[in-house]
C-alpha beads as a LAMMPS data file, in Angstrom:
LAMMPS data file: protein, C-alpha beads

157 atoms
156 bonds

1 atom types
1 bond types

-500.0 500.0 xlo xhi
-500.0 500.0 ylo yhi
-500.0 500.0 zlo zhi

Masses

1 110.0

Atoms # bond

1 1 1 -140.506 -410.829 -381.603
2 1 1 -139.614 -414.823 -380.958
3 1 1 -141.897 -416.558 -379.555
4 1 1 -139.285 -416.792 -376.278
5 1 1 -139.140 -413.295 -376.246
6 1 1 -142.878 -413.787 -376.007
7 1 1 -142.598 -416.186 -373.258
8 1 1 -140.482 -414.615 -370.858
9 1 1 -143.091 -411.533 -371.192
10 1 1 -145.732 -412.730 -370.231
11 1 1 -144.285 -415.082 -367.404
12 1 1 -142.869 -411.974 -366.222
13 1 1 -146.517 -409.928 -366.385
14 1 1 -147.718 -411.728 -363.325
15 1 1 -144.642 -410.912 -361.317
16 1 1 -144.881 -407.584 -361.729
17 1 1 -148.353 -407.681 -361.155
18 1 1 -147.710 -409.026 -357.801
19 1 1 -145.118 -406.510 -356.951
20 1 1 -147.632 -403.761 -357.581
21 1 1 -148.397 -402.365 -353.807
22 1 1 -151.707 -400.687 -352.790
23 1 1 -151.514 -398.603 -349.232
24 1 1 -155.265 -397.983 -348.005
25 1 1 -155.177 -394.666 -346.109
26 1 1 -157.525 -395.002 -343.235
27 1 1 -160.992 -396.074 -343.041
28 1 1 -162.126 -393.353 -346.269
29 1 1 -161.418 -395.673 -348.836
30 1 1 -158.878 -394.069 -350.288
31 1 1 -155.913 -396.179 -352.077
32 1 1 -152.445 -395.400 -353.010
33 1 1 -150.707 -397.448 -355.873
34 1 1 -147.396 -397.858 -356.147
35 1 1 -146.552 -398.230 -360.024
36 1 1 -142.954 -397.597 -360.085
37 1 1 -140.503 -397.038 -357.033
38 1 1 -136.884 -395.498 -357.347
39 1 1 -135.849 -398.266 -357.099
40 1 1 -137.084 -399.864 -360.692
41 1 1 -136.304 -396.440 -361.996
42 1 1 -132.736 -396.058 -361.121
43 1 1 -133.985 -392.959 -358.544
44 1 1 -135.209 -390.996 -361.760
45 1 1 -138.422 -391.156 -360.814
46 1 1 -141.767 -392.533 -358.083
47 1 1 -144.997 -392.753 -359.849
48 1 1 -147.989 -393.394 -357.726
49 1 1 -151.997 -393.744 -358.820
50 1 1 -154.155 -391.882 -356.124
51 1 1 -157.702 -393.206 -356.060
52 1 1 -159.503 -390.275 -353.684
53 1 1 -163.060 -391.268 -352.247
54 1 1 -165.928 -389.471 -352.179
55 1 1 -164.737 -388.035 -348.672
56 1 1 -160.958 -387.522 -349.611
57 1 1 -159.786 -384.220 -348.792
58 1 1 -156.487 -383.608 -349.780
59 1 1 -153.167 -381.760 -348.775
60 1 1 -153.427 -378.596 -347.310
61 1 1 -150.691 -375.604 -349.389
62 1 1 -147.123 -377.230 -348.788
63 1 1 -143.608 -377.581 -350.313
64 1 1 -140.937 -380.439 -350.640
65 1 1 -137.062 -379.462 -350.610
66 1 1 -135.701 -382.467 -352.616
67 1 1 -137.864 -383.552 -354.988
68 1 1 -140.720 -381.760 -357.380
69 1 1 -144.268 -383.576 -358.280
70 1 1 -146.298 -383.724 -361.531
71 1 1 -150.156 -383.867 -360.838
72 1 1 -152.327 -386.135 -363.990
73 1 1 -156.362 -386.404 -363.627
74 1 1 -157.001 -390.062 -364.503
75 1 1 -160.794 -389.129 -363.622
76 1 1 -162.817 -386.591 -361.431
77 1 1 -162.085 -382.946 -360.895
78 1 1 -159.444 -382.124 -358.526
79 1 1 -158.649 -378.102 -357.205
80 1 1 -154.832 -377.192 -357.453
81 1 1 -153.305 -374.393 -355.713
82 1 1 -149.866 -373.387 -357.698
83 1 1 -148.869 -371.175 -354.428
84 1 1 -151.127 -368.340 -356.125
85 1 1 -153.938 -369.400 -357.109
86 1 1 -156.901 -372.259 -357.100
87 1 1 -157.720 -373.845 -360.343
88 1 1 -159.640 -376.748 -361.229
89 1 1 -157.771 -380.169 -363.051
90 1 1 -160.233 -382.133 -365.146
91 1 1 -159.660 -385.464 -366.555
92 1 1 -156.193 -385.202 -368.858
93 1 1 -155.191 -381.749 -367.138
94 1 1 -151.620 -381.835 -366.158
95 1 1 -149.906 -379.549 -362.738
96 1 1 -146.524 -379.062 -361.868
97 1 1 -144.791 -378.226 -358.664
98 1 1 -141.083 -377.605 -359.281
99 1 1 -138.628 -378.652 -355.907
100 1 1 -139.275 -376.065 -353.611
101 1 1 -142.530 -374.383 -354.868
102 1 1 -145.788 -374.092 -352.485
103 1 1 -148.828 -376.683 -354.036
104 1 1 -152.180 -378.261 -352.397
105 1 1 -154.851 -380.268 -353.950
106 1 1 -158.367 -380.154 -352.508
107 1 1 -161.673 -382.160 -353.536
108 1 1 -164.769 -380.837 -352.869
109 1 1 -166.780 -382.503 -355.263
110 1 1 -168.860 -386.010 -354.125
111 1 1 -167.434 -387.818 -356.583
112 1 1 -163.692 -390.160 -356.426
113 1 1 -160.803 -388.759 -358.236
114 1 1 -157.777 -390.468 -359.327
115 1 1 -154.501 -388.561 -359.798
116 1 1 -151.355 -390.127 -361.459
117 1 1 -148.638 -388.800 -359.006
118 1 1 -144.496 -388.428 -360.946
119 1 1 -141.769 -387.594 -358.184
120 1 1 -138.417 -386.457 -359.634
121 1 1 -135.905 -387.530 -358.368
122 1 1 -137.743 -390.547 -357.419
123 1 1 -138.169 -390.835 -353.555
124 1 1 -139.839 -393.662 -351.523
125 1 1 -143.330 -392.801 -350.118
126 1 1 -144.769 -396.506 -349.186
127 1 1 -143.659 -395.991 -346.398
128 1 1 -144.767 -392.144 -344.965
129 1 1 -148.914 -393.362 -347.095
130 1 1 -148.591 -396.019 -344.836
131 1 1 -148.055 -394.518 -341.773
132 1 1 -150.523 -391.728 -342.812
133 1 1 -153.348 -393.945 -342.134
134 1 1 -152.515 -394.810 -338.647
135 1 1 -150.312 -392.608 -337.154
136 1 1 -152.036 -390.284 -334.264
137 1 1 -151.867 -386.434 -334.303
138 1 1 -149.058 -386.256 -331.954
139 1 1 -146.553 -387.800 -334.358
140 1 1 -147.860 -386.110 -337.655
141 1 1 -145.343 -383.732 -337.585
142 1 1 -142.854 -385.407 -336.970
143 1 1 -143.696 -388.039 -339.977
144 1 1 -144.039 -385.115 -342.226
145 1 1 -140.460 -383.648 -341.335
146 1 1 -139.077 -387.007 -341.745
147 1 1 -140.635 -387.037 -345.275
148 1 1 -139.744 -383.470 -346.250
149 1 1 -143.563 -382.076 -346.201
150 1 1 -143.065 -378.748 -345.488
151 1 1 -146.820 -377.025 -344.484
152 1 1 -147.162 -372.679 -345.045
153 1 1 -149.616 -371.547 -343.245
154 1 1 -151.585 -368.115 -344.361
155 1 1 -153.569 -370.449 -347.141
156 1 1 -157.405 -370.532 -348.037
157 1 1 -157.790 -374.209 -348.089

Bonds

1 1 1 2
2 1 2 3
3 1 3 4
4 1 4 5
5 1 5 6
6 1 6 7
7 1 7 8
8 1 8 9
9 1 9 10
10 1 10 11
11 1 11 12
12 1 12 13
13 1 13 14
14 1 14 15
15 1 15 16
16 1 16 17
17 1 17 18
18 1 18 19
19 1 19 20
20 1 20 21
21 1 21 22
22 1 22 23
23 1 23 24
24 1 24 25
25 1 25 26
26 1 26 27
27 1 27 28
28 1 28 29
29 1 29 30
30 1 30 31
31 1 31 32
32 1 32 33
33 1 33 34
34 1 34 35
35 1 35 36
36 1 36 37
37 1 37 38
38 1 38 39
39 1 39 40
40 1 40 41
41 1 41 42
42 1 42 43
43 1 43 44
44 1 44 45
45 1 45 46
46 1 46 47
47 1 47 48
48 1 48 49
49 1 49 50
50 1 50 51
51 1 51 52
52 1 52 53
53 1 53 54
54 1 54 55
55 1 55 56
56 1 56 57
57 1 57 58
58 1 58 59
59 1 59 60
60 1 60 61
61 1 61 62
62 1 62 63
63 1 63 64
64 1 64 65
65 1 65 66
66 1 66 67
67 1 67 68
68 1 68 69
69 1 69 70
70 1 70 71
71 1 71 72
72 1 72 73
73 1 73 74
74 1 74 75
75 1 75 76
76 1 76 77
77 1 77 78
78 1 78 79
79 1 79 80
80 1 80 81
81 1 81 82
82 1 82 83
83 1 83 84
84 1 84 85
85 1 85 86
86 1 86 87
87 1 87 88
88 1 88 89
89 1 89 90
90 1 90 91
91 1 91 92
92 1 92 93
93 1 93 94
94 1 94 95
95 1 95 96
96 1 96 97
97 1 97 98
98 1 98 99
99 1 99 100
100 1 100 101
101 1 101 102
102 1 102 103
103 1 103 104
104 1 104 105
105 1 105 106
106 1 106 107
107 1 107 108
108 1 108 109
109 1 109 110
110 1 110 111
111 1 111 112
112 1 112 113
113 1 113 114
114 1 114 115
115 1 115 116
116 1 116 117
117 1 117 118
118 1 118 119
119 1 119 120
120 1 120 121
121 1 121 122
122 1 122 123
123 1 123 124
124 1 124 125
125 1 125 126
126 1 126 127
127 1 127 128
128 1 128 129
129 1 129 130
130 1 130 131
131 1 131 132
132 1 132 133
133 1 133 134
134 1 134 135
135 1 135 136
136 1 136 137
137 1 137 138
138 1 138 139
139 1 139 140
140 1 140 141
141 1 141 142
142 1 142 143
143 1 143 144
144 1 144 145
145 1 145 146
146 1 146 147
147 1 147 148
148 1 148 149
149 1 149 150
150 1 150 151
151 1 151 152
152 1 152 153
153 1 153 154
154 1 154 155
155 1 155 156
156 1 156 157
C-alpha cells in the first residue's frame, strides 16, 4: 500500500465514524447501531448492532414479507423462537429467519445482550427504531404495517 493509499484511509476512518447512527429506544437503555444501510450496500444488505439492557424484552413471534434476518450473539444469551420452537443463542450462535418465516427473540436473563442484526435485501429501519421509542400505542400498528412487521398470535412468549 502507498503511503496515499494510506492517507486517504485513514482521513476517511473518521467520516465514517461520524456517519455511524445510534437510535436509543426509549428510556431502557437500549441502543440500535446502524453499521451499514442499503444504501452503502447497493440494497444487498442492512446490518444493525442491538445492544439490549438488562430490561430489554424483545419481539414478540412475527414475520416480514420482503426481506429475511440473520440473528449473531455479540454477547449475552438471547431465546429464539424459529416458529417451532424456543432455543437459547449464546455468544457466536448464529439464527436465521428466511422472508416470510415466523421468528421472536426474548431476554429473560438480567444481563445486556448484543445481537448483530443482517437484513437481505437491505431495507431501511432508522427510521421505524426511531419511532419505536416514542410512538404511543394507538399508532403501533400502524408503524408496524408500514414497516412490514407482521405479529401471529397463538405464541408462548
Amino acid at each position: 500500500m502507498t503511503n496515499t493509499q494510506s492517507s486517504a484511509r485513514r482521513s476517511q476512518e473518521p467520516e465514517r465514524a461520524q456517519q455511524t447512527r445510534m437510535i436509543r429506544l426509549g428510556g431502557s437503555g437500549s441502543t440500535v447501531e446502524v453499521l451499514a444501510g442499503p444504501a452503502e450496500t447497493r440494497g444487498m444488505v442492512s446490518i444493525y448492532r442491538w445492544r439490549m439492557s438488562p430490561s430489554s424484552r424483545g419481539p414478540a413471534p412475527h414475520f416480514h414479507t420482503t426481506f429475511s434476518e440473520t440473528f449473531i450473539v455479540e454477547e449475552g444469551e438471547i431465546d429464539y423462537f424459529d416458529g417451532q420452537t424456543w432455543r437459547t443463542l449464546r455468544r457466536g450462535d448464529t439464527a436465521h429467519a428466511p422472508m416470510g418465516g415466523v421468528h421472536a427473540l426474548r431476554k429473560e436473563r438480567a444481563e445486556p445482550a448484543t445481537l448483530l442484526m443482517a437484513l437481505s435485501p437491505g431495507v431501511p429501519r432508522e427510521e421505524y427504531f426511531a419511532q419505536l421509542a416514542t410512538i404511543n400505542e394507538r399508532e403501533l400498528s400502524r408503524l408496524h404495517e408500514d414497516h412490514d412487521n407482521h405479529f401471529v398470535d397463538a405464541h408462548e412468549r
